[in-house]
N, CA, C, O and CB atoms as a CASP TS submission, in Angstrom:
PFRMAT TS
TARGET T0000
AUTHOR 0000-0000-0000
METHOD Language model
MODEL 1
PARENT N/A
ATOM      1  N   UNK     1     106.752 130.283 103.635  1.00  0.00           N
ATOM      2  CA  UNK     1     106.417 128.961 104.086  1.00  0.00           C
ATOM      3  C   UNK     1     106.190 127.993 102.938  1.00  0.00           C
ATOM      4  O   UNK     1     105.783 126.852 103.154  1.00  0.00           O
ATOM      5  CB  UNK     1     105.212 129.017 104.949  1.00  0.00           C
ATOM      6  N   UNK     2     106.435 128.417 101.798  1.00  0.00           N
ATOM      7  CA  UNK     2     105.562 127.125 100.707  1.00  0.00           C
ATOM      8  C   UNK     2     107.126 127.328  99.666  1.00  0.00           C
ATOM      9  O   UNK     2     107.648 128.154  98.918  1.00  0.00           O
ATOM     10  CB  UNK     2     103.308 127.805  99.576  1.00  0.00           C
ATOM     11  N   UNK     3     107.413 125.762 100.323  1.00  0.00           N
ATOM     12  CA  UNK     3     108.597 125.583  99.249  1.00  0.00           C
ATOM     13  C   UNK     3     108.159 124.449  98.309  1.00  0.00           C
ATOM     14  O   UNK     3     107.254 123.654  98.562  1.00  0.00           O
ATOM     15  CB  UNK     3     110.118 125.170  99.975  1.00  0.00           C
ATOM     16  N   UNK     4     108.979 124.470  97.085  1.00  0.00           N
ATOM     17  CA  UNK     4     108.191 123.649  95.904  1.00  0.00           C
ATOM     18  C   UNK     4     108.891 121.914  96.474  1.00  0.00           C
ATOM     19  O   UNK     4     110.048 121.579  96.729  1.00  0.00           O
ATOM     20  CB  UNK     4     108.831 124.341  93.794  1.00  0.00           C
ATOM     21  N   UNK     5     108.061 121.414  96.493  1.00  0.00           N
ATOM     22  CA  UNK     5     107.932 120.067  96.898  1.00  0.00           C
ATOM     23  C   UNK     5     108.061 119.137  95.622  1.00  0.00           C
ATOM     24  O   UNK     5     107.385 119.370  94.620  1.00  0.00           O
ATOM     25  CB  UNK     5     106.569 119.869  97.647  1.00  0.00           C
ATOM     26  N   UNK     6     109.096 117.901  95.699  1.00  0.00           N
ATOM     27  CA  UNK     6     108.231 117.383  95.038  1.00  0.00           C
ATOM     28  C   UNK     6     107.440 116.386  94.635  1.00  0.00           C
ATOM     29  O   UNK     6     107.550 115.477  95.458  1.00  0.00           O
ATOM     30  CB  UNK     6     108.430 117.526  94.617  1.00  0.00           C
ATOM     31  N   UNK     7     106.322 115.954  93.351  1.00  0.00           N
ATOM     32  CA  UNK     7     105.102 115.808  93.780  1.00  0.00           C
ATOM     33  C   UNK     7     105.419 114.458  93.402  1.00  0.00           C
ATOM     34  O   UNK     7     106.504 114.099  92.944  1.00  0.00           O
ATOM     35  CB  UNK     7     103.867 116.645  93.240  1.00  0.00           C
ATOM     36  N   UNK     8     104.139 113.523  93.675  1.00  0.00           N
ATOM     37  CA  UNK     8     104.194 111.940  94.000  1.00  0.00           C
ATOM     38  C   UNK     8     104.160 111.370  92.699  1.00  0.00           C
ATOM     39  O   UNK     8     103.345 111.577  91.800  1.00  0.00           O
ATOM     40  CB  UNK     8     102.938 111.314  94.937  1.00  0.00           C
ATOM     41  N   UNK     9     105.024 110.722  92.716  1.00  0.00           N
ATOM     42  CA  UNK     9     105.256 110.014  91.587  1.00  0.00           C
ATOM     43  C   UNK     9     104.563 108.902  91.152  1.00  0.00           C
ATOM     44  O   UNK     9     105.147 107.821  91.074  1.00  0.00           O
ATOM     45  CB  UNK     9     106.313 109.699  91.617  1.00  0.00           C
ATOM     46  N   UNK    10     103.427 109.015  90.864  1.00  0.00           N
ATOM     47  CA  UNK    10     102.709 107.668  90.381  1.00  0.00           C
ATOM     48  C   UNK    10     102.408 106.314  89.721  1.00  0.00           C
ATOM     49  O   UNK    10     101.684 105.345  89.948  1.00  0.00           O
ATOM     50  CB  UNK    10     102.327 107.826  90.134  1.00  0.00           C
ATOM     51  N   UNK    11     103.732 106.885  88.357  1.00  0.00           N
ATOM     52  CA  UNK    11     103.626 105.830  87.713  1.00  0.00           C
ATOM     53  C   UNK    11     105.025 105.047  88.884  1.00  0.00           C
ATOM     54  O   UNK    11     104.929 103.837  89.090  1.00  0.00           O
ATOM     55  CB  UNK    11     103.824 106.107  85.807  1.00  0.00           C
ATOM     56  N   UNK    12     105.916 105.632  89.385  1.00  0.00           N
ATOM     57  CA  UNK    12     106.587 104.544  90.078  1.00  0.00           C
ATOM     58  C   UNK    12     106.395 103.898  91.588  1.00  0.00           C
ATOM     59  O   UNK    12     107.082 103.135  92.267  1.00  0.00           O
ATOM     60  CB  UNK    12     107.769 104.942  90.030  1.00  0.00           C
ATOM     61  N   UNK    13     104.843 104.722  91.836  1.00  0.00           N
ATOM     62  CA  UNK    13     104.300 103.835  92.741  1.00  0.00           C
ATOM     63  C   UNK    13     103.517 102.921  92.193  1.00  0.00           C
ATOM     64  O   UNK    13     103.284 102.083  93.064  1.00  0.00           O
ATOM     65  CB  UNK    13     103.650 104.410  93.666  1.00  0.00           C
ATOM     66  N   UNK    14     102.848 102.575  90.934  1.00  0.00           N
ATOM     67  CA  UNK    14     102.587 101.693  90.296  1.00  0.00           C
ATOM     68  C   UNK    14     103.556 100.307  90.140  1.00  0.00           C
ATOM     69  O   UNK    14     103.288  99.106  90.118  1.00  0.00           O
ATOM     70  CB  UNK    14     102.351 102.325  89.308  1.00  0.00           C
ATOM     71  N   UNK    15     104.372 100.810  90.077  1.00  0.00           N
ATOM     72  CA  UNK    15     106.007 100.105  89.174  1.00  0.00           C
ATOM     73  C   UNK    15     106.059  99.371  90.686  1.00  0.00           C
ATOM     74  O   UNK    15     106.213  98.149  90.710  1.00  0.00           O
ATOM     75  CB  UNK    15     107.915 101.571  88.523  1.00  0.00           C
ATOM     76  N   UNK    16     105.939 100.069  91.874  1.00  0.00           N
ATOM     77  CA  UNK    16     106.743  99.366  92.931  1.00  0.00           C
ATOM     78  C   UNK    16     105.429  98.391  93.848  1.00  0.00           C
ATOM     79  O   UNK    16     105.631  97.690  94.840  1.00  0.00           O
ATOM     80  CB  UNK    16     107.684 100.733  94.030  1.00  0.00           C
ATOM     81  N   UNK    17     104.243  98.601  93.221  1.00  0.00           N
ATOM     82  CA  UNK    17     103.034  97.779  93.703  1.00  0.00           C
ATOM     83  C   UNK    17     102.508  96.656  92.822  1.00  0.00           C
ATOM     84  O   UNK    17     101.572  95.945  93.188  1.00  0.00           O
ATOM     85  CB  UNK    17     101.895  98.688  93.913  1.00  0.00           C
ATOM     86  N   UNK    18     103.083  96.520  91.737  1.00  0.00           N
ATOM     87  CA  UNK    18     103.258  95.237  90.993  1.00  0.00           C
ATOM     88  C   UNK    18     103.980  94.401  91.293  1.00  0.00           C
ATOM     89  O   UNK    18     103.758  93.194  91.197  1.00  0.00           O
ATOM     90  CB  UNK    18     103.553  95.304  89.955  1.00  0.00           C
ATOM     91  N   UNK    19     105.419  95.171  91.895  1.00  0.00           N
ATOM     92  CA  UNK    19     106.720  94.481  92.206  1.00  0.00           C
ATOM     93  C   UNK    19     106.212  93.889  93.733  1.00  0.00           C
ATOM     94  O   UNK    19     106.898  93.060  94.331  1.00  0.00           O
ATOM     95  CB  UNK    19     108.241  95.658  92.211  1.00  0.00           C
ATOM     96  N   UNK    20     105.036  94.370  94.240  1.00  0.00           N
ATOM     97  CA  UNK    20     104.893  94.107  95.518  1.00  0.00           C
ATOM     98  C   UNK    20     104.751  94.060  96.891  1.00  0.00           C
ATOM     99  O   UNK    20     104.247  93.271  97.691  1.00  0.00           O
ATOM    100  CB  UNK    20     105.065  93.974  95.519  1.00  0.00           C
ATOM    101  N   UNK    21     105.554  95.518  96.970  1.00  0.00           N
ATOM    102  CA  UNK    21     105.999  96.186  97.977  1.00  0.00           C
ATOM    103  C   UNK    21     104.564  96.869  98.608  1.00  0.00           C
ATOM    104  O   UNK    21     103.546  97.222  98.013  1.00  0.00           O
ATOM    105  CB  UNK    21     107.183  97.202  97.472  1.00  0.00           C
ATOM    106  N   UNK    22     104.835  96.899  99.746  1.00  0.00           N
ATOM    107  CA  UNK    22     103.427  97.334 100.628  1.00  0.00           C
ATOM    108  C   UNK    22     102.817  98.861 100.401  1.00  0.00           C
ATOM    109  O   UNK    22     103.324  99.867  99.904  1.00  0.00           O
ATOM    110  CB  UNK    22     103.801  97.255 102.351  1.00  0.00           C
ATOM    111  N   UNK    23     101.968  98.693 100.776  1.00  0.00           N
ATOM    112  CA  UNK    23     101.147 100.453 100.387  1.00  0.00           C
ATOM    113  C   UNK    23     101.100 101.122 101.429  1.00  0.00           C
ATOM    114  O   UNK    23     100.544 102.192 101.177  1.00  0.00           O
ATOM    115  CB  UNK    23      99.486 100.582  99.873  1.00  0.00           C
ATOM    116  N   UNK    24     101.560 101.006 103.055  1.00  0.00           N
ATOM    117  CA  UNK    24     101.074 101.716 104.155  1.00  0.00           C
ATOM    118  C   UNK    24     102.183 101.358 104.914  1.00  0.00           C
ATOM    119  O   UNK    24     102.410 100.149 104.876  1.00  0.00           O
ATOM    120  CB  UNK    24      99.654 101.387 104.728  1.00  0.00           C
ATOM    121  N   UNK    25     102.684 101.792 105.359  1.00  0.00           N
ATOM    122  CA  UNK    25     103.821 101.500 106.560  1.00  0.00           C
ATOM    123  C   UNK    25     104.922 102.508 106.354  1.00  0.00           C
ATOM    124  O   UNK    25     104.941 103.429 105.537  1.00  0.00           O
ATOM    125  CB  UNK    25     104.541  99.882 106.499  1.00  0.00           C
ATOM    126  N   UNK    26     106.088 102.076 107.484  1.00  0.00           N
ATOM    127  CA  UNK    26     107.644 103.022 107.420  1.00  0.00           C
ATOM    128  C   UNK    26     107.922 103.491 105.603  1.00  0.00           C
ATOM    129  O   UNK    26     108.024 104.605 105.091  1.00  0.00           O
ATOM    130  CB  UNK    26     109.361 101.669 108.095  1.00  0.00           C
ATOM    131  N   UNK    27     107.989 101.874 104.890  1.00  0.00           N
ATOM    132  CA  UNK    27     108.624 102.019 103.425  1.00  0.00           C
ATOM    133  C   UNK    27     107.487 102.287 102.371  1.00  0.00           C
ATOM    134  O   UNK    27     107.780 102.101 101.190  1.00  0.00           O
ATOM    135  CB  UNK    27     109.461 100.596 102.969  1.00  0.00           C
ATOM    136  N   UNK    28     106.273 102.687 102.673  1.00  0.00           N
ATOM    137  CA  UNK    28     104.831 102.349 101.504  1.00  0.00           C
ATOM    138  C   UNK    28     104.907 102.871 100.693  1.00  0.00           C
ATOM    139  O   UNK    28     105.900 103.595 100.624  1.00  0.00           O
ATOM    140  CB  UNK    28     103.457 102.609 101.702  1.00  0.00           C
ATOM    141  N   UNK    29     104.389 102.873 100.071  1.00  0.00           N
ATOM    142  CA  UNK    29     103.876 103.096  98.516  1.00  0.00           C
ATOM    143  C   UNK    29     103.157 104.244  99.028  1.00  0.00           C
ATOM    144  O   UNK    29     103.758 105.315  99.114  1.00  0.00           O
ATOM    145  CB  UNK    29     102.866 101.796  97.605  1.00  0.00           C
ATOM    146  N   UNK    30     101.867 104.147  99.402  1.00  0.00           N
ATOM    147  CA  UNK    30     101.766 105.543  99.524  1.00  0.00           C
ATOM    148  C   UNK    30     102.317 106.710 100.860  1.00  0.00           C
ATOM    149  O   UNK    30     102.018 107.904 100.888  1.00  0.00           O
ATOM    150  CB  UNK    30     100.407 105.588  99.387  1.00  0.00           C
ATOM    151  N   UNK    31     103.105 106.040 101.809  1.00  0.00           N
ATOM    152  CA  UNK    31     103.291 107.201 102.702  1.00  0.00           C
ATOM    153  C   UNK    31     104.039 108.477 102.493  1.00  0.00           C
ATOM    154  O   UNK    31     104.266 109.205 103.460  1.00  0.00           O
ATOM    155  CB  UNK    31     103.797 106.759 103.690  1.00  0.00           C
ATOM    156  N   UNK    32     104.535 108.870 100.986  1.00  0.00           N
ATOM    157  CA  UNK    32     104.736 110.004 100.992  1.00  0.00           C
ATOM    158  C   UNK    32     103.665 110.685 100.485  1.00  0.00           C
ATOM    159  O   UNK    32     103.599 111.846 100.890  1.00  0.00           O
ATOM    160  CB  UNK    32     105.767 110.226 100.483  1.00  0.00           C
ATOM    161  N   UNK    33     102.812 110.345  99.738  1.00  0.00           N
ATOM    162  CA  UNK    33     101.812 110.660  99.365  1.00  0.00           C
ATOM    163  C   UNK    33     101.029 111.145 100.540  1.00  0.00           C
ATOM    164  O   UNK    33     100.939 112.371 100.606  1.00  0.00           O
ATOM    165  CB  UNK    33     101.346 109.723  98.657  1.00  0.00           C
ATOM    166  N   UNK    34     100.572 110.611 101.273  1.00  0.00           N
ATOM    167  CA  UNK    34      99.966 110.886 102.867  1.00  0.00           C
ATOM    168  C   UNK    34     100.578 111.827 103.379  1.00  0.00           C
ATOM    169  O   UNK    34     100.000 112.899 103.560  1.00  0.00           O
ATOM    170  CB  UNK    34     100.082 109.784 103.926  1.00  0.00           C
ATOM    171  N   UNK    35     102.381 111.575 103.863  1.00  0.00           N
ATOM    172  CA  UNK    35     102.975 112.684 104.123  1.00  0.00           C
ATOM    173  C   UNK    35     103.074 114.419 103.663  1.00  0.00           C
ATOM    174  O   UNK    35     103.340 115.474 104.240  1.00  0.00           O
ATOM    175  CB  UNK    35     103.820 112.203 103.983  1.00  0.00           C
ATOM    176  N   UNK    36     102.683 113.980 102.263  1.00  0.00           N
ATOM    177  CA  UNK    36     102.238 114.822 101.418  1.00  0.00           C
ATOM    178  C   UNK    36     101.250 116.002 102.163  1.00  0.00           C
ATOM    179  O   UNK    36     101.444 117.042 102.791  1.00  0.00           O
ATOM    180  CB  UNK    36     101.573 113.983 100.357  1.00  0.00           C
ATOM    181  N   UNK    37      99.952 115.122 101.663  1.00  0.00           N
ATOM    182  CA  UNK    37      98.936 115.456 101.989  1.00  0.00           C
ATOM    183  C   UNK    37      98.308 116.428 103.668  1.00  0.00           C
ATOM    184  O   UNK    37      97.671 117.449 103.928  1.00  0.00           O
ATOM    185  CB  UNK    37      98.557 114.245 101.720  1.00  0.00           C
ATOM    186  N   UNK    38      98.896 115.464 104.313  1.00  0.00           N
ATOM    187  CA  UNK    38      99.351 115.962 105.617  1.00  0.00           C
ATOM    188  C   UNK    38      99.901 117.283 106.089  1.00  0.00           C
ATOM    189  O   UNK    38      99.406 118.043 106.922  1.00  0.00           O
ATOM    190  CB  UNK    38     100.179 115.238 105.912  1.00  0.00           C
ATOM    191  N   UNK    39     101.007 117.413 105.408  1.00  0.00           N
ATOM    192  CA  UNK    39     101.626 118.835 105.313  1.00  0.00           C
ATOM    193  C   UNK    39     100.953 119.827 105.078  1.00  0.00           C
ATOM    194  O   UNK    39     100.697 120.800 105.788  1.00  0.00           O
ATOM    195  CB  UNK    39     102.480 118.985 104.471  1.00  0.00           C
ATOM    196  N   UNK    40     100.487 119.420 103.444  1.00  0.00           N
ATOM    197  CA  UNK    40      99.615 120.664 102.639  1.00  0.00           C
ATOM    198  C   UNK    40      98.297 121.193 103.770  1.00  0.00           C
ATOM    199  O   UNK    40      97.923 122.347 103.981  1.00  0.00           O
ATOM    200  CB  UNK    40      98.764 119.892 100.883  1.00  0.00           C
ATOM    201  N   UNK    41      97.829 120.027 104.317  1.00  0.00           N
ATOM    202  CA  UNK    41      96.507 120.405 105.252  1.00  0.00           C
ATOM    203  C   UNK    41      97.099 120.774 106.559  1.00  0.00           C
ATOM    204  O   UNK    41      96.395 120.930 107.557  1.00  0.00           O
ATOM    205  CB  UNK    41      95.349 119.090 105.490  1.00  0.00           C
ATOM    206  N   UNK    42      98.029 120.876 106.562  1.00  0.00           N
ATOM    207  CA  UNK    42      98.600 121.096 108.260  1.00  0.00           C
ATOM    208  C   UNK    42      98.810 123.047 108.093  1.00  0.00           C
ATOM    209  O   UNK    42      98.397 123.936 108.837  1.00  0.00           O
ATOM    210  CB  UNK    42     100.761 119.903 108.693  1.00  0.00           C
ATOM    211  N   UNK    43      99.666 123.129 106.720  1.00  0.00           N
ATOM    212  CA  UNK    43      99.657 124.399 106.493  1.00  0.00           C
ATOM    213  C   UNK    43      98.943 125.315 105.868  1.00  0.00           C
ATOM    214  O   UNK    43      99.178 126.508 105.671  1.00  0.00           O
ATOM    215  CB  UNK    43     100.379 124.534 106.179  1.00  0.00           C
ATOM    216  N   UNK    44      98.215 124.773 105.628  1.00  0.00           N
ATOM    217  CA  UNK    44      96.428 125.356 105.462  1.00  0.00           C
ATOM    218  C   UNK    44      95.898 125.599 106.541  1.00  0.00           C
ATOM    219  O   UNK    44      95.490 126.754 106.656  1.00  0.00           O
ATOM    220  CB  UNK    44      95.310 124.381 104.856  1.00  0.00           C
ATOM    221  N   UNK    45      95.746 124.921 107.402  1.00  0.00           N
ATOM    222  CA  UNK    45      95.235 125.336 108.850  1.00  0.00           C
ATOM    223  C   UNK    45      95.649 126.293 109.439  1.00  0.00           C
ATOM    224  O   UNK    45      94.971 126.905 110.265  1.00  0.00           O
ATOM    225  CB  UNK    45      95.386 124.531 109.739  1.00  0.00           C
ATOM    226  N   UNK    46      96.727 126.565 109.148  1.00  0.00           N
ATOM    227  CA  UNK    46      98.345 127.508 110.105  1.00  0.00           C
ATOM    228  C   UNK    46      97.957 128.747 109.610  1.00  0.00           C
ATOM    229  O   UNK    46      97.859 129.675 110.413  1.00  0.00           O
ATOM    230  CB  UNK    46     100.437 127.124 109.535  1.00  0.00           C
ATOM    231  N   UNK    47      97.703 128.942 108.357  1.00  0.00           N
ATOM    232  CA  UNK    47      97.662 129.680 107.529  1.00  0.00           C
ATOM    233  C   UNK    47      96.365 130.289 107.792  1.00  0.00           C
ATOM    234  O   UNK    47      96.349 131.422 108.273  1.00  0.00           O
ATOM    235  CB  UNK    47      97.933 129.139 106.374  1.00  0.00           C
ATOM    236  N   UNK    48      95.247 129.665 107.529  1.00  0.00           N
ATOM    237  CA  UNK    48      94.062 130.155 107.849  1.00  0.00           C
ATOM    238  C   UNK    48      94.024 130.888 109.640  1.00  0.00           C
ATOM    239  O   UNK    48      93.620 132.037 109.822  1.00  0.00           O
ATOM    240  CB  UNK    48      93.034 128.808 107.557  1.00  0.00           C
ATOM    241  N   UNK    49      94.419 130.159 110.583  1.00  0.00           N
ATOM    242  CA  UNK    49      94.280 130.726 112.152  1.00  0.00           C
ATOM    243  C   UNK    49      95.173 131.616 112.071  1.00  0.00           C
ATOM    244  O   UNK    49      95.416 131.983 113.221  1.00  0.00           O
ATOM    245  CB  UNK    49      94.559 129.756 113.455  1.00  0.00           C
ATOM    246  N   UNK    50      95.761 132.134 111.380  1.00  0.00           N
ATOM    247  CA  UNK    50      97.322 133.490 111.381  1.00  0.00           C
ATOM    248  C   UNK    50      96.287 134.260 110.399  1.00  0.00           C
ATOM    249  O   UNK    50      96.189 135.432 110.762  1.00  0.00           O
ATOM    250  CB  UNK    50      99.544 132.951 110.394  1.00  0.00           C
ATOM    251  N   UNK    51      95.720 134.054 109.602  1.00  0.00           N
ATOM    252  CA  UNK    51      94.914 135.275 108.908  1.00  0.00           C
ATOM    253  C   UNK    51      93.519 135.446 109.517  1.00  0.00           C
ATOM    254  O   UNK    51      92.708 136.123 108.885  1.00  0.00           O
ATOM    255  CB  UNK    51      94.708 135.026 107.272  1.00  0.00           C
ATOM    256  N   UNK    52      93.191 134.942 110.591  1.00  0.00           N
ATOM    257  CA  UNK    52      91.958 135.596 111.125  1.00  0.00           C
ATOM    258  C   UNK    52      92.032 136.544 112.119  1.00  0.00           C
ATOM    259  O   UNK    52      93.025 136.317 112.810  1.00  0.00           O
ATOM    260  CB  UNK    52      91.132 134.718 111.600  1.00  0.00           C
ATOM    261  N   UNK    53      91.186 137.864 112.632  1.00  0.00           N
ATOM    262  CA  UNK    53      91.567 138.836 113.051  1.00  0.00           C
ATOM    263  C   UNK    53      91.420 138.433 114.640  1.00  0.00           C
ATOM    264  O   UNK    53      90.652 137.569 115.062  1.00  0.00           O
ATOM    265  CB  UNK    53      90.864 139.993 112.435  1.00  0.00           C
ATOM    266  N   UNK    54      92.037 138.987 115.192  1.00  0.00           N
ATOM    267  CA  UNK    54      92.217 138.730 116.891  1.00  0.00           C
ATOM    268  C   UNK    54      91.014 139.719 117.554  1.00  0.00           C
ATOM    269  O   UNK    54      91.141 140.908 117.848  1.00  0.00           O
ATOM    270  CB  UNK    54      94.049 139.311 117.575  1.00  0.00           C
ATOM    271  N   UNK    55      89.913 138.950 117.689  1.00  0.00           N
ATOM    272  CA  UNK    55      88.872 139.863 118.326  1.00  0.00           C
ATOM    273  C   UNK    55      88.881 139.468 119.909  1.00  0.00           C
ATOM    274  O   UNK    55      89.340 138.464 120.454  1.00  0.00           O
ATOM    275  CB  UNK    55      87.287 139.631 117.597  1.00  0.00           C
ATOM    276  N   UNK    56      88.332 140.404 120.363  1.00  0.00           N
ATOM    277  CA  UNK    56      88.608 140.764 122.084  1.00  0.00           C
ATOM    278  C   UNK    56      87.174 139.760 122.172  1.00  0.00           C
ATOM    279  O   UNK    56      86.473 139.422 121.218  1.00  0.00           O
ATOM    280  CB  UNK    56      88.516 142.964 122.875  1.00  0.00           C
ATOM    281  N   UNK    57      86.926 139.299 124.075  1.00  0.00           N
ATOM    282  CA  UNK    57      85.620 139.148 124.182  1.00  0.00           C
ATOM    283  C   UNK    57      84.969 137.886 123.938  1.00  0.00           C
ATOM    284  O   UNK    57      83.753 137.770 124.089  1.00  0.00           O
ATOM    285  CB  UNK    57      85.129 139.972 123.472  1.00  0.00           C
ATOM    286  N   UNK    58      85.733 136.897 123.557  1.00  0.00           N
ATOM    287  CA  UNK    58      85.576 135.532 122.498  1.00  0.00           C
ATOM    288  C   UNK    58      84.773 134.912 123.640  1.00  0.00           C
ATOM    289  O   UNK    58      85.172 135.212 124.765  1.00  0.00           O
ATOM    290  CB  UNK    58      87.213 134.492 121.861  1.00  0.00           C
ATOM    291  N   UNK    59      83.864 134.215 123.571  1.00  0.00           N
ATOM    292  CA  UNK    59      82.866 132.987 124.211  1.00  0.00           C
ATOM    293  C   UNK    59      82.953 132.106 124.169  1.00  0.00           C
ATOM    294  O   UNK    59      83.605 132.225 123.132  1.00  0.00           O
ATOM    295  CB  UNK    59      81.893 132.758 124.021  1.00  0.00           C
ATOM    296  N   UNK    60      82.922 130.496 124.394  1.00  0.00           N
ATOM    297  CA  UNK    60      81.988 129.918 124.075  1.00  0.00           C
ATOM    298  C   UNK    60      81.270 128.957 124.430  1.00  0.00           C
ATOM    299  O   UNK    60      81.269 127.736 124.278  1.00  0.00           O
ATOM    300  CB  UNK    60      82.144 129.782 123.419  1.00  0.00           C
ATOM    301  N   UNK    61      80.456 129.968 125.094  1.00  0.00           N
ATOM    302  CA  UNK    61      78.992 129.811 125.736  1.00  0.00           C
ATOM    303  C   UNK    61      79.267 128.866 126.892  1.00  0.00           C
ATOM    304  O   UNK    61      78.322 128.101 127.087  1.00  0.00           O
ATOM    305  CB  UNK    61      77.762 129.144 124.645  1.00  0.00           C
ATOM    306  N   UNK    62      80.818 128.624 128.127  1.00  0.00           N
ATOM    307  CA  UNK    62      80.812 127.811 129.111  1.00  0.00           C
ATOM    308  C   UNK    62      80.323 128.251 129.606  1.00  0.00           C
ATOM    309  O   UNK    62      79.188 127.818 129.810  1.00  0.00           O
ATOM    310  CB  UNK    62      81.561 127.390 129.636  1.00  0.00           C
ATOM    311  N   UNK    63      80.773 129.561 130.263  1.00  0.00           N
ATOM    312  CA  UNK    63      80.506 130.266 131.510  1.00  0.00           C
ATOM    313  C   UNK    63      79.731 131.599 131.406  1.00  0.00           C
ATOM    314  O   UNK    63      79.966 132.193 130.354  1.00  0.00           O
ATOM    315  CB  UNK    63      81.785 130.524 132.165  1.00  0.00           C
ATOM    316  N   UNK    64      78.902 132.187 132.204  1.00  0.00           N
ATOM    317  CA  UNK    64      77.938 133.378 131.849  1.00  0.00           C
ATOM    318  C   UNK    64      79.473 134.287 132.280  1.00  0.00           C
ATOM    319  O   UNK    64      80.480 133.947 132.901  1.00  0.00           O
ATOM    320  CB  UNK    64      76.072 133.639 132.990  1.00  0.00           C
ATOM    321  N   UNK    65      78.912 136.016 131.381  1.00  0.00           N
ATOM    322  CA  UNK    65      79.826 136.779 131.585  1.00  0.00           C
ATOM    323  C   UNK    65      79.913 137.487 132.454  1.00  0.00           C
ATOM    324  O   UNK    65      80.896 138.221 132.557  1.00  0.00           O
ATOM    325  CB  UNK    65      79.994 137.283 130.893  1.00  0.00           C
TER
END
């Protein structure tokens, strides 16, 4: 699952936020950065609920047993 990405380029999001161009939207400055970010925490999550053990019996605490 972890292919090498690659990483956000800063000094030419600098370069393109002098020039003007917006920081948040379809074209931003930072939405790959976000997109980024997003991913990495999306497959961290995935990752973590696939390595926890499948215990029988689970609760929580709606209904008596």
């Amino acid at each position: 699952m972890t292919e090498e990405k690659p990483e956000f380029d800063f000094q030419q999001a600098l370069e393109e936020l002098q020039k003007g161009k917006a920081l948040l939207g379809k074209e931003g400055i930072l939405t790959p950065l976000i997109k980024q970010l997003t991913e990495a925490a999306l497959e961290a999550e995935l990752d973590t609920h696939l390595s926890q053990e499948i215990t029988g019996n689970r609760r929580n605490g709606k209904s008596k047993k």
